[in-house]
N, C-alpha and C positions, 0 to 999 in steps of 0.2 A: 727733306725733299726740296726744300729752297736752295740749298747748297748747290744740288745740280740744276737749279731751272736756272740760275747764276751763272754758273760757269758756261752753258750751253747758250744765254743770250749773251756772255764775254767774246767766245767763241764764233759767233753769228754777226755781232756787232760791226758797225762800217769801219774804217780807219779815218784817221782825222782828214785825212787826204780825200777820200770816199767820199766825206760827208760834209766837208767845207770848199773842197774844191772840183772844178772841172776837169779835165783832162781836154786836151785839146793835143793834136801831132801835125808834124809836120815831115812826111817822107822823102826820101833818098835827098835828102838835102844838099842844093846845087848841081845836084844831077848824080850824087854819089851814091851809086849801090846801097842800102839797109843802114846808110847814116841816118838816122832817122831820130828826131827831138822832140819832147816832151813838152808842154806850156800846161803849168795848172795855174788855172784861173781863180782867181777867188771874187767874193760876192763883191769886196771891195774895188776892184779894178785890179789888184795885183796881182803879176805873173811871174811865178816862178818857175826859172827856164832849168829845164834837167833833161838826161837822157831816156830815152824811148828805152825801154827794156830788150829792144832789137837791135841796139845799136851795136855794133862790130867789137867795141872797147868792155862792153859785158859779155862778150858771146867767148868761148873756146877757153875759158881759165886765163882768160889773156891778165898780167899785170902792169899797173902804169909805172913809168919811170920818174915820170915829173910831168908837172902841170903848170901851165905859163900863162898868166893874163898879158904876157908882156905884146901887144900885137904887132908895133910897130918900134923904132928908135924914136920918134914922140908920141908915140900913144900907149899908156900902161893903164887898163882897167884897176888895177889895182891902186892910184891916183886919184879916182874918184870920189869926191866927196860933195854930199849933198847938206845941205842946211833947212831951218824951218818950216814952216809947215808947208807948203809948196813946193819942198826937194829942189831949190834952186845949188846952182851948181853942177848935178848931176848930167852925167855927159848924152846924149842924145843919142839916140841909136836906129838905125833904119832896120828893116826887116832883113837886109843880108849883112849887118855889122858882128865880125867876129868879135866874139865876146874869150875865148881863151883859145889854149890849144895842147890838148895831150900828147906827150909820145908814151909809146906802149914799151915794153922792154927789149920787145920784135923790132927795136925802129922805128913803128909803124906810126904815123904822126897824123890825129883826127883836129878836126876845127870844131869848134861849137858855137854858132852862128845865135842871135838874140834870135829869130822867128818873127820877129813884131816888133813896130816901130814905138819909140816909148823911151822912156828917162830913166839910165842906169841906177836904180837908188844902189846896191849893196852887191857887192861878189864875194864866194865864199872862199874867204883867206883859212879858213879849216881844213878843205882838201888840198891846201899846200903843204900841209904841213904833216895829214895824214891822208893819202891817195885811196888809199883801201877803202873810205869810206865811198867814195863815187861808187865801187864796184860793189859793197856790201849794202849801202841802201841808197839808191839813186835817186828815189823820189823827197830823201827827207832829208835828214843830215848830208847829203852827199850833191845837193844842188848846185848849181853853176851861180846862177847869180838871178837877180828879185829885177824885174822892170815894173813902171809904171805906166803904161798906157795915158795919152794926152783923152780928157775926160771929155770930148767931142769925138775921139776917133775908141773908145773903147767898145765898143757894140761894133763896130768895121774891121775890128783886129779878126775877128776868128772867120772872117769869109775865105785867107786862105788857106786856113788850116781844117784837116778832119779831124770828124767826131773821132771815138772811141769803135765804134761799129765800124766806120769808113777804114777806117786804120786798119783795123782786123782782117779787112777783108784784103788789105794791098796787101800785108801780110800773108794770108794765105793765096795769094795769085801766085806770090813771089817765092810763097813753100812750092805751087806744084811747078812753077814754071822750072825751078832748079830740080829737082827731080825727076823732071823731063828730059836735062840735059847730061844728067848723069847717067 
């Protein structure tokens, strides 16, 4: 009988994500249709920035082609390095700083903006190397990159992003408003 009261509270149980972090969105990002970004928050002040499950680059089987922290000819995320215990070095990032940028195998080429202002500690040099992970687990192995929030402005970072409920709901405005037009 324990065997199944087990596997049933396994089953039931939160995800590490669930139960240590927040969810925090940010919709149609820069004004872009269902681009839409992810921020979980952790108790710490840390954010790690991933894609919204709605985003257009997990929808339709689509596959990536390559992923590029390169953003500019002097600025490479990938470049960044932070040191002791105060992440000095880490490059600074305002709330519209492109943090990479995907092309899909369509061409089609997405930006993935930080959402929050804050100190690049770490980008994830793993989805370069394997893509499929962004698309097979977006919130965990397959994240963009970790921010730090300045520890004066971390309680003001989430005024422009929605909850988990608020999200849901631009999400379904934006299910019937396209089914309107179909």
């Amino acid at each position: 009988m324990d065997g199944i009261e087990q596997k049933d509270t396994e089953a039931n149980a939160p995800s590490v994500i669930d139960r240590y972090y927040t969810r925090w969105y940010r919709a149609d990002m820069k004004g872009n249709p269902c681009e839409d970004h992810c921020i979980l928050q952790h108790s710490n002040r840390l954010c790690v920035i991933t894609l919204a499950e709605t985003h257009p680059v997990l929808q339709n089987g689509r596959t990536i082609k390559n992923i590029n922290y390169q953003i500019s000819n002097a600025c490479s995320r990938l470049n960044n390095k932070v040191s002791g215990k105060s992440k000095r070095g880490g490059q600074f990032l305002t709330d519209f700083a492109p943090l990479c940028r995907i092309t899909c195998t369509d061409e089609t080429e997405y930006t993935v903006y930080s959402c929050i202002r804050g100190r690049l500690l770490e980008v994830n040099e793993s989805i370069l190397e394997r893509p499929a992970l962004l698309l097979e687990k977006p919130s965990t192995e397959g994240y963009i990159a970790v921010i730090l929030p300045k520890f004066e402005e971390s309680k003001s970072i989430t005024e422009n992003l929605l909850t988990r409920e608020q999200f849901e709901s631009v999400v379904s405005k934006r299910s019937v408003a396209q089914s309107q037009t179909s």
